[in-house]
C-alpha positions as CSV (number, residue, x, y, z in Angstrom):
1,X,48.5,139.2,52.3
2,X,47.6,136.5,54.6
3,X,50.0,135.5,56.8
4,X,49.3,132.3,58.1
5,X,50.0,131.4,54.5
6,X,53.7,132.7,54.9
7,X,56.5,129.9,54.9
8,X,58.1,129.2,58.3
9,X,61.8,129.7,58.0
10,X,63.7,127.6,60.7
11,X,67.8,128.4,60.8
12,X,69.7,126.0,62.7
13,X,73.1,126.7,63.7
14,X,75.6,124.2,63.4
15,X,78.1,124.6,66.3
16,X,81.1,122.7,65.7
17,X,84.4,122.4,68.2
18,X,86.2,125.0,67.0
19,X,89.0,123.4,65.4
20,X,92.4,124.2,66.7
21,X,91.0,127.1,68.8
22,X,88.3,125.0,70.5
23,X,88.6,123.6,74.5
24,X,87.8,119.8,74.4
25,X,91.4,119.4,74.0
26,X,91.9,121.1,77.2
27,X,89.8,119.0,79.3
28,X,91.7,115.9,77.7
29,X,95.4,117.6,78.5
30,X,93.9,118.4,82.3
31,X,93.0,115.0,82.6
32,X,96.8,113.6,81.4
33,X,98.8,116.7,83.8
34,X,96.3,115.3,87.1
35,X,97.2,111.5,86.0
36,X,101.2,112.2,85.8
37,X,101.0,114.5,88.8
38,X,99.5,111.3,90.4
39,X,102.6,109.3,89.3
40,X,104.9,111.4,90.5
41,X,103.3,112.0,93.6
42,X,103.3,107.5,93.7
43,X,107.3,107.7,92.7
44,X,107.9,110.3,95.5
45,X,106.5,108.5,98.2
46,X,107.6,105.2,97.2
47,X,111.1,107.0,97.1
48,X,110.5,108.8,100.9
49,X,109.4,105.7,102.4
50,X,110.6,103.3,103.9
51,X,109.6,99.7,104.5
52,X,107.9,99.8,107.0
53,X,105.9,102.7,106.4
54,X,105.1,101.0,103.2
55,X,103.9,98.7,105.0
56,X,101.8,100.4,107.9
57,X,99.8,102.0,104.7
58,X,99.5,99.0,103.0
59,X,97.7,97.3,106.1
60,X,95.8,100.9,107.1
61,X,93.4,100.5,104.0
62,X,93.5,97.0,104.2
63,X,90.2,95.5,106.5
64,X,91.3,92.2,106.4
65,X,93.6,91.1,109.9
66,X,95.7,88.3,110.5
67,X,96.6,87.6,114.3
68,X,95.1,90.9,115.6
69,X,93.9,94.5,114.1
70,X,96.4,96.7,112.3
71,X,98.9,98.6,114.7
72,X,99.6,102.1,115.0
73,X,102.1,104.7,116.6
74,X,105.6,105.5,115.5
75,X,106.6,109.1,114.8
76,X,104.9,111.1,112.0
77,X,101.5,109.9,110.3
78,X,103.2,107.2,108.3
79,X,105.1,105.7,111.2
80,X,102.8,103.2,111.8
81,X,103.9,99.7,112.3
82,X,102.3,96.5,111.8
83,X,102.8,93.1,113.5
84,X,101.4,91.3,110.4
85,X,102.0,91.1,106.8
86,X,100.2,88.7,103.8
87,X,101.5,85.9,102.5
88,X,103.7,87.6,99.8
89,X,105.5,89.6,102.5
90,X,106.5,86.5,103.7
91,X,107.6,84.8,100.7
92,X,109.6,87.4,99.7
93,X,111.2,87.2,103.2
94,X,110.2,91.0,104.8
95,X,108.9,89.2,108.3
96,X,105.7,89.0,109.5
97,X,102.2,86.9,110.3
98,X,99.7,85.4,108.2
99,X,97.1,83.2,110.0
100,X,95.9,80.0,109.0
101,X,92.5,78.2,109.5
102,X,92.2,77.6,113.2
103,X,89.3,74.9,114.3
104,X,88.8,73.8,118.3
105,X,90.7,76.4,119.9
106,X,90.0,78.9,122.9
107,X,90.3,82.3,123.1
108,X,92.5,81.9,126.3
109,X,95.2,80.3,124.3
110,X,94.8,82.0,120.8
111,X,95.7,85.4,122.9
112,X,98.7,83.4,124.7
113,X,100.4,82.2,121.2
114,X,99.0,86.1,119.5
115,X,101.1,88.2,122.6
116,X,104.6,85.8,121.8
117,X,104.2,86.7,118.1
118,X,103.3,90.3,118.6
119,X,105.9,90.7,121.3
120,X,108.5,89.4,118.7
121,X,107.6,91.1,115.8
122,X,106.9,94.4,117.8
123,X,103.2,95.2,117.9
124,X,102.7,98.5,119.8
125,X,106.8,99.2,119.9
126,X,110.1,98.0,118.8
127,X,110.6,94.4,117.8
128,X,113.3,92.3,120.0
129,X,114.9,92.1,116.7
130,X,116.7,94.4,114.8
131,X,115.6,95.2,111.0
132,X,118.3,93.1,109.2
133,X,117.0,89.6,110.7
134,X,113.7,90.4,111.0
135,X,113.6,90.0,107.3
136,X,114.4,86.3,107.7
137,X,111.5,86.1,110.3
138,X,107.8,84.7,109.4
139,X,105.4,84.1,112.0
140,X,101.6,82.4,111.9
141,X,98.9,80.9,114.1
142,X,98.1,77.3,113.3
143,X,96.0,74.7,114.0
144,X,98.9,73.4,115.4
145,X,100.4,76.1,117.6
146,X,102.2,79.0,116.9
147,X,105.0,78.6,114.1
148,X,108.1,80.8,114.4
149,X,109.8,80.3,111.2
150,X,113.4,81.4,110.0
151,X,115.1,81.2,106.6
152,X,117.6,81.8,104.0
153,X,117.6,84.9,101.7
154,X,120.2,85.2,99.0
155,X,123.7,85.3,100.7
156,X,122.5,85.3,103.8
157,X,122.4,81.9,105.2
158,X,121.1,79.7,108.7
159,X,123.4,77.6,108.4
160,X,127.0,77.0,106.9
161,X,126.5,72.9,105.8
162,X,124.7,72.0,108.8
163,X,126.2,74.2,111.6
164,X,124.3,77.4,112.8
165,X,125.6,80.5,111.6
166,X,125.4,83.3,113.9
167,X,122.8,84.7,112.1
168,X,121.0,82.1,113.5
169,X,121.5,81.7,116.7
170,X,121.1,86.0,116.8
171,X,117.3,84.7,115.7
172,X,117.0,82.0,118.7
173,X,118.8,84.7,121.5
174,X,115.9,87.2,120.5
175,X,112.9,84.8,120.4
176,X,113.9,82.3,123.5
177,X,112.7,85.4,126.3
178,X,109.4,85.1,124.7
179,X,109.4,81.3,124.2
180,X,110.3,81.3,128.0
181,X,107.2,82.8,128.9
182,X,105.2,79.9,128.4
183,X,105.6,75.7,129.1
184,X,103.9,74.7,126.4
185,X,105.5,72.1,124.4
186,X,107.5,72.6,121.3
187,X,108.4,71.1,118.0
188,X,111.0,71.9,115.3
189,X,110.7,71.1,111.9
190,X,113.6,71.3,109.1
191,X,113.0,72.1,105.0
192,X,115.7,72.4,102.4
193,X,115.2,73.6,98.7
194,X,115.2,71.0,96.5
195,X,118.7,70.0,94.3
196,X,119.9,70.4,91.3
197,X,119.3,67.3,88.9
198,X,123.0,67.2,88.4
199,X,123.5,66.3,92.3
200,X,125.2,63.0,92.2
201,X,123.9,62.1,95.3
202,X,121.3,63.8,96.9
203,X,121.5,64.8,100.9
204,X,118.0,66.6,101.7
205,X,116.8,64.3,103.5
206,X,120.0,64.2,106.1
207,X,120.7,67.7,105.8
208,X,117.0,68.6,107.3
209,X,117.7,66.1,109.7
210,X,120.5,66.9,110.9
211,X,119.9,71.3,110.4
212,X,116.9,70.3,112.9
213,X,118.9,68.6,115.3
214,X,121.5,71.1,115.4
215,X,118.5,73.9,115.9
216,X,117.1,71.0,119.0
217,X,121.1,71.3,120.9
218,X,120.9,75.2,120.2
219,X,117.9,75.8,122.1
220,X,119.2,75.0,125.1
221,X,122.3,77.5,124.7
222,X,119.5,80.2,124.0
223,X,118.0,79.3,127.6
224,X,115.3,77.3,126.3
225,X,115.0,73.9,127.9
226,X,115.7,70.4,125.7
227,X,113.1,69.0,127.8
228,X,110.3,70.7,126.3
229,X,111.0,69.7,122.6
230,X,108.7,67.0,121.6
231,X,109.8,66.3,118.2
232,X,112.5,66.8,115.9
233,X,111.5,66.0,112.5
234,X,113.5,67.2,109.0
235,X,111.6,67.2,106.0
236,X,113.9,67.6,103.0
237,X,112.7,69.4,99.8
238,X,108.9,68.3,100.2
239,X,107.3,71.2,101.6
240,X,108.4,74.3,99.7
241,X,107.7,77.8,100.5
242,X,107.9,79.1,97.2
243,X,107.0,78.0,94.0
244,X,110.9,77.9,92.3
245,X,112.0,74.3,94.4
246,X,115.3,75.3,94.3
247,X,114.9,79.1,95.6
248,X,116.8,79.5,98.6
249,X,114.2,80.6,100.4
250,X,112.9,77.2,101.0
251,X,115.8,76.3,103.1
252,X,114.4,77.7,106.8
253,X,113.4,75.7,110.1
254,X,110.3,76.0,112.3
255,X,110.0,76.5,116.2
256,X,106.4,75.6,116.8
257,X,105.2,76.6,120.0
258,X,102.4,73.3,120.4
259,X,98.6,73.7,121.7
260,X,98.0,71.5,124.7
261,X,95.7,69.7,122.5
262,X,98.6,68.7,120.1
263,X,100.9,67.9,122.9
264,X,99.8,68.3,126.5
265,X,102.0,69.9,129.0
266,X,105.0,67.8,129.8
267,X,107.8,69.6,131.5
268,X,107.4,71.5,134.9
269,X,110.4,72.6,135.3
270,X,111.4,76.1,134.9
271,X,113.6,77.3,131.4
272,X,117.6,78.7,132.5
273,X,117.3,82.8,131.9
């Protein structure tokens, strides 16, 4: 018989995943155990945390800086603190420094204004304030000058009508050392949140006037001298810090330490430690 005539017989096995008894359904159930061990492992830490080191992670695997580059130190390897924060830190009033677009200033005076905010917020060590008002506490670089700015959070206010509450004047006994270290001139500014509709007659306007005027006669109290203080200007509800008009967290006043180029050097004297 010739076989190169013979049929060719090809078997191919069919290899199928084994039903029940198969392993794809292991890889899948090793997959969903790593994920929840991952969430647990994110609940844990979010639980053994605190705020700050929340924070210090936050801005360690986060390039982008605000004033200055991301500070370290504090005990243990998430006891890092940092003397900025975004802008939803500060909304949400945790403290902190966001920078703004800065155009025509020097390096000389960017590192003045940066050292009073770091110094304040506690960049490299403790903060002159404690942690309950530092949450009340937002700080940024501006065109302007440096703003120091302090507000309401729910049931903790700045002001009882338009008298300072010692919350408040806790806020201006902390910051006026720093404030002290430099003559430059300064500038406070006054926001409210906005009304009810129902208000029968509407006092934002006064009541920012008159919350920054009482901030202007504090100052001085706080060993911070009147003479310095080029303008006093209340803004009612127009500015808001939040996008609710009537959150409370628009109510809040500004100390703006002023560039020489916004307002030149005008007081010699020395500021009453």
């Amino acid at each position: 018989m010739d076989n190169s005539k013979r049929p060719i017989i090809i078997k191919k096995k069919k290899v199928v995943g084994g039903g029940h008894h198969g392993g794809a359904w292991k890889v899948a159930y090793a997959d969903f155990v790593t994920a929840m061990m991952a969430f647990f492992m994110l609940m844990w830490l979010l639980n053994a945390t605190s705020e700050q080191q929340r924070k210090g992670l936050a801005d360690y695997f986060s390039p982008t800086v605000a004033l200055s580059t991301t500070s370290g130190g504090g005990d243990g390897a998430m006891g890092g603190r940092s003397a900025h924060a975004d802008s939803t830190m500060v909304q949400i009033g945790r403290g902190g420094i966001t920078s703004s677009e800065k155009h025509g200033t020097t390096e000389q005076e960017d590192a003045e204004l940066e050292a009073i905010a770091a110094s304040v917020m506690g960049k490299g060590g403790d903060s002159l304030l404690d942690e309950a008002i530092l949450r009340h506490v937002a700080i940024r670089l501006t065109d302007e000058g440096l703003v120091l700015e302090f507000f309401d959070l729910p049931g903790s206010p700045l002001f009882e009508g338009t008298t300072p509450t010692p919350l408040l004047r806790a806020l201006l006994a902390a910051v006026a050392g720093e404030i002290r270290q430099t003559p430059k001139a300064i500038s406070i500014e006054a926001y409210t949140a906005a009304e009810p509709l129902v208000t029968r007659k509407p006092r934002a306007w006064e009541v920012s006037s008159e919350r920054a005027h009482a901030l202007r006669r504090a100052l001085p109290a706080a060993g911070v001298s009147d003479a310095r203080i080029v303008r006093v200007t209340g803004h009612a509800d127009r500015r808001p810090a939040v996008a609710e008009p009537t959150a409370v967290r628009n109510n809040r006043v500004e100390i703006v330490v002023l560039r020489d180029r916004v307002a030149p050097r005008r007081y010699a004297g020395p500021d009453r430690e």
